[in-house]
C-alpha positions as CSV (number, residue, x, y, z in Angstrom):
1,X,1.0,-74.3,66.7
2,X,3.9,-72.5,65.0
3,X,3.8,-70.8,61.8
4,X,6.2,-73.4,60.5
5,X,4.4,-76.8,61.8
6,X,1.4,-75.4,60.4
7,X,2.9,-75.2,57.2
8,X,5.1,-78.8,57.6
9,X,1.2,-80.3,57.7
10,X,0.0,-78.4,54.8
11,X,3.1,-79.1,52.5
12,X,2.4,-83.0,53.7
13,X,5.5,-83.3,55.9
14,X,4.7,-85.1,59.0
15,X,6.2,-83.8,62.0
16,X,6.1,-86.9,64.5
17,X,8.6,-89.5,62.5
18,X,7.9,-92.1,64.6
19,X,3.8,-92.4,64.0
20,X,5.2,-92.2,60.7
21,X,6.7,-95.1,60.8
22,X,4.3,-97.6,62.3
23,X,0.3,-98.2,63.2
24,X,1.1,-97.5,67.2
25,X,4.0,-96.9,69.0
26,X,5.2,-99.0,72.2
27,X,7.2,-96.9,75.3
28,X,9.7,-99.2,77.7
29,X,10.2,-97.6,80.6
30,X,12.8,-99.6,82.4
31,X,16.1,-99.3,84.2
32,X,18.9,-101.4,83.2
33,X,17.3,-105.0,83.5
34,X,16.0,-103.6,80.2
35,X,18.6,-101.0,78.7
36,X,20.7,-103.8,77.9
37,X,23.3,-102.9,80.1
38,X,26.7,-104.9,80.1
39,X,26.4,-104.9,76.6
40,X,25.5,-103.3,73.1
41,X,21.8,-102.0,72.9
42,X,20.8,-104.1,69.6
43,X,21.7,-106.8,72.1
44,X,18.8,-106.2,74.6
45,X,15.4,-107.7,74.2
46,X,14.1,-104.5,73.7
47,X,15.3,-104.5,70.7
48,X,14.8,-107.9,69.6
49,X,11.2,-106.8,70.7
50,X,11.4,-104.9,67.7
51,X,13.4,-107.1,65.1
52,X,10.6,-109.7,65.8
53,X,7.8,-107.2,65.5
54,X,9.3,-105.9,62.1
55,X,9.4,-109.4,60.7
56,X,5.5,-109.4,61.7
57,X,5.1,-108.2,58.2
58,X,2.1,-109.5,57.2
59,X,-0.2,-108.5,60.5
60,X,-1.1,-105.5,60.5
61,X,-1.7,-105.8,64.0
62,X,2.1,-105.3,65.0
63,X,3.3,-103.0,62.9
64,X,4.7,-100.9,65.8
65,X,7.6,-98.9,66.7
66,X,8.9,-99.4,69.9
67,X,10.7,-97.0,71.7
68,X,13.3,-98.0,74.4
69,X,13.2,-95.1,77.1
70,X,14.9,-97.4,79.8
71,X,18.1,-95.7,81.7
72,X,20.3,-97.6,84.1
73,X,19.6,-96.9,87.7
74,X,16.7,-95.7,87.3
75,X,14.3,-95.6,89.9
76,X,9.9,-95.8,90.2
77,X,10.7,-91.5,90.8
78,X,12.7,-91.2,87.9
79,X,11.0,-93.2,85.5
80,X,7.5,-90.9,87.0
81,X,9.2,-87.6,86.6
82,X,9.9,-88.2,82.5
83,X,7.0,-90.2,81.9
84,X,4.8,-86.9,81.3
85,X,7.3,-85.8,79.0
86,X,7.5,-88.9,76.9
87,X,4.0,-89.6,76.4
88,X,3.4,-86.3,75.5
89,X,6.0,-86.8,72.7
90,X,5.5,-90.2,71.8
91,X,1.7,-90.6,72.1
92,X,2.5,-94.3,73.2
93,X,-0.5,-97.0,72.7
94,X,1.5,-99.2,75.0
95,X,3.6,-98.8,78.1
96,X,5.6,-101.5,79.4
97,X,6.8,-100.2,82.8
98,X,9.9,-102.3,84.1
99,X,11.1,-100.5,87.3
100,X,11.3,-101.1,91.3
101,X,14.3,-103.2,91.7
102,X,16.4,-99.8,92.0
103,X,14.0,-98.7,94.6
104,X,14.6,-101.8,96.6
105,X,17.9,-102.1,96.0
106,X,18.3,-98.4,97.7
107,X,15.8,-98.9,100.3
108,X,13.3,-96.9,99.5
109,X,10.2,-97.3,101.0
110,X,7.5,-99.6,99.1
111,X,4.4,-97.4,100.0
112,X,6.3,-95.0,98.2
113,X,7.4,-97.2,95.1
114,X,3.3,-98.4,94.6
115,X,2.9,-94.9,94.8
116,X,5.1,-93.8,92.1
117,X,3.8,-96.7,90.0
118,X,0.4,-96.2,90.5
119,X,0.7,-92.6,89.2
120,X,2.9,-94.1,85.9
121,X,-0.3,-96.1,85.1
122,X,-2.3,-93.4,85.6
123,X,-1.1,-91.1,83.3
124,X,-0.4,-93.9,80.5
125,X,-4.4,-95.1,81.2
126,X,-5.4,-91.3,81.1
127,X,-3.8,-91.1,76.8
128,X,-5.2,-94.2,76.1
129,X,-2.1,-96.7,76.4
130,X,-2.8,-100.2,77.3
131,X,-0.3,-101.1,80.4
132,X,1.9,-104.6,81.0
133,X,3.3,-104.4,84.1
134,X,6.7,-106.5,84.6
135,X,7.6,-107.3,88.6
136,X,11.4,-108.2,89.6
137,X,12.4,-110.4,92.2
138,X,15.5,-109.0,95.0
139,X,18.5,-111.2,96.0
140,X,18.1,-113.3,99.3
141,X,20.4,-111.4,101.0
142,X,17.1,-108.9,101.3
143,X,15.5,-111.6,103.2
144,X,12.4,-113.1,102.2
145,X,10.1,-110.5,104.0
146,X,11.1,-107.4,101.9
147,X,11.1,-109.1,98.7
148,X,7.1,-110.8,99.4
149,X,5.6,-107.7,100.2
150,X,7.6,-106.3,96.8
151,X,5.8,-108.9,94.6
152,X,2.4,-108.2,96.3
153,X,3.2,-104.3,95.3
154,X,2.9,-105.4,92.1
155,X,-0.3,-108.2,92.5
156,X,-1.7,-104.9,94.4
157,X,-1.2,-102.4,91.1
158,X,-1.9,-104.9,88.9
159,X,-5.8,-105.8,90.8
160,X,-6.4,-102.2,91.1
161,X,-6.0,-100.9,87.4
162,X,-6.9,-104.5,85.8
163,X,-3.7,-104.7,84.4
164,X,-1.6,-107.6,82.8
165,X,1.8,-108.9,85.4
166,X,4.7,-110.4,84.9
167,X,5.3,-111.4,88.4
168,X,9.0,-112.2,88.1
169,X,9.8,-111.4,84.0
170,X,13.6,-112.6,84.6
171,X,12.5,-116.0,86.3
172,X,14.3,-118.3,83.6
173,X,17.6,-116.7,83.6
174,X,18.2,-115.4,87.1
175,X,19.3,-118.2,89.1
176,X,21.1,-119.5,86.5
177,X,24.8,-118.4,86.3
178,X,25.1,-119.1,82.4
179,X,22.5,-116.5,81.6
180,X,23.9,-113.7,84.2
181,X,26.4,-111.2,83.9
182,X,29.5,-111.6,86.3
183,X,27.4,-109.3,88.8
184,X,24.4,-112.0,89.3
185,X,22.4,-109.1,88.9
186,X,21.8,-108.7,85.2
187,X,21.4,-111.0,82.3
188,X,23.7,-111.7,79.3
189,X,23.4,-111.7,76.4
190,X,22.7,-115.3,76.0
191,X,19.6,-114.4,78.2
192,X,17.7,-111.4,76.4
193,X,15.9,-114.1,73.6
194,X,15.2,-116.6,76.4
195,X,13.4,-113.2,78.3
196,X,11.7,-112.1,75.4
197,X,10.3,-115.3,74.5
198,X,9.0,-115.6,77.9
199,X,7.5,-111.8,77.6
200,X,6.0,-112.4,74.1
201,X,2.6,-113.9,74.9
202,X,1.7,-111.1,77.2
203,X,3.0,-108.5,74.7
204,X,1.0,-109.9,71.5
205,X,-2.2,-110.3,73.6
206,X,-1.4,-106.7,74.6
207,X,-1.4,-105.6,70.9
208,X,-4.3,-107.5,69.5
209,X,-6.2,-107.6,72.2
């Protein structure tokens, strides 16, 4: 510890504003399904994640500061090689990993994406985070082969560390045009409340559990 931390804690400053701030903090780590890409962050369901869990105001209970740490593109490598450096900054009591689709999408190998995943929930188990796991679902044009043994990639991870799974988080909006961008790859904005409605459940059991 430096000379001037050391004396930040003494004089009463704290030095990590975001523990500050809240009872617990929550870490996203997504790629663009959930960096509100197409349109303004405050937009995303990330971020009405937090406008609902600030209006929480009288429980305690979900009094938490989320942090968005999604990027667009990323991929299960990506998302693995900053992880170590965000918990260790963040101290997160929940991770919410959102990322594969990129993998697919680029044809990596799946033995490689569990792999990649396995390790994120390993190091977010090994500082005490609880885990939700959210699965995507590829276009058709993939072919139904590829895009079963993605889902049971994430049954598989889910089974083996006990974790919570959103099998197919974008399931209401996807196949319907309204809700997607011009792409029919990401949602609109019209979407993001109708997805974090659907995510809710799993995320308050996740923070009162």
């Amino acid at each position: 510890m430096s000379l001037f931390v050391f004396l930040m804690i003494m004089l009463g400053f704290n030095t990590n504003p975001v523990q500050a701030q809240s009872q617990g903090v929550m870490l996203v780590m997504g790629d663009s399904l959930s960096a509100a890409y197409g349109m303004s962050t405050e937009q995303g369901w990330v971020a009405l994640l937090q406008q609902k869990l600030n209006q929480q105001t009288k429980d305690k209970a979900f009094n938490i500061q989320v942090v968005n740490a999604s990027l667009s593109g990323e991929t299960t490598s990506g998302g693995l090689q900053r992880l170590p450096g965000l918990v260790e900054r963040y101290q997160p009591n929940y991770v919410i990993i959102e990322l594969g689709a990129n993998d697919a999408l680029r044809g990596q190998g799946l033995r490689t994406t569990e792999r990649n995943l396995a390790r994120m929930i390993e190091i977010s188990q090994q500082v005490g985070a609880k885990v939700l796991l959210l699965g995507i679902r590829l276009p058709t044009n993939y072919g139904p082969a590829y895009d079963a043994r993605l889902a049971q990639t994430y049954l598989n991870l889910a089974e083996t560390y006990q974790l919570d799974l959103d099998p197919f988080f974008l399931e209401e909006v996807a196949l319907d045009p309204g809700l997607m961008q011009d792409d029919a790859l990401h949602p609109n904005t019209e979407a993001q409340p109708i997805i974090l409605q659907r995510l809710w459940p799993k995320l308050k059991n996740l923070m009162i559990e």
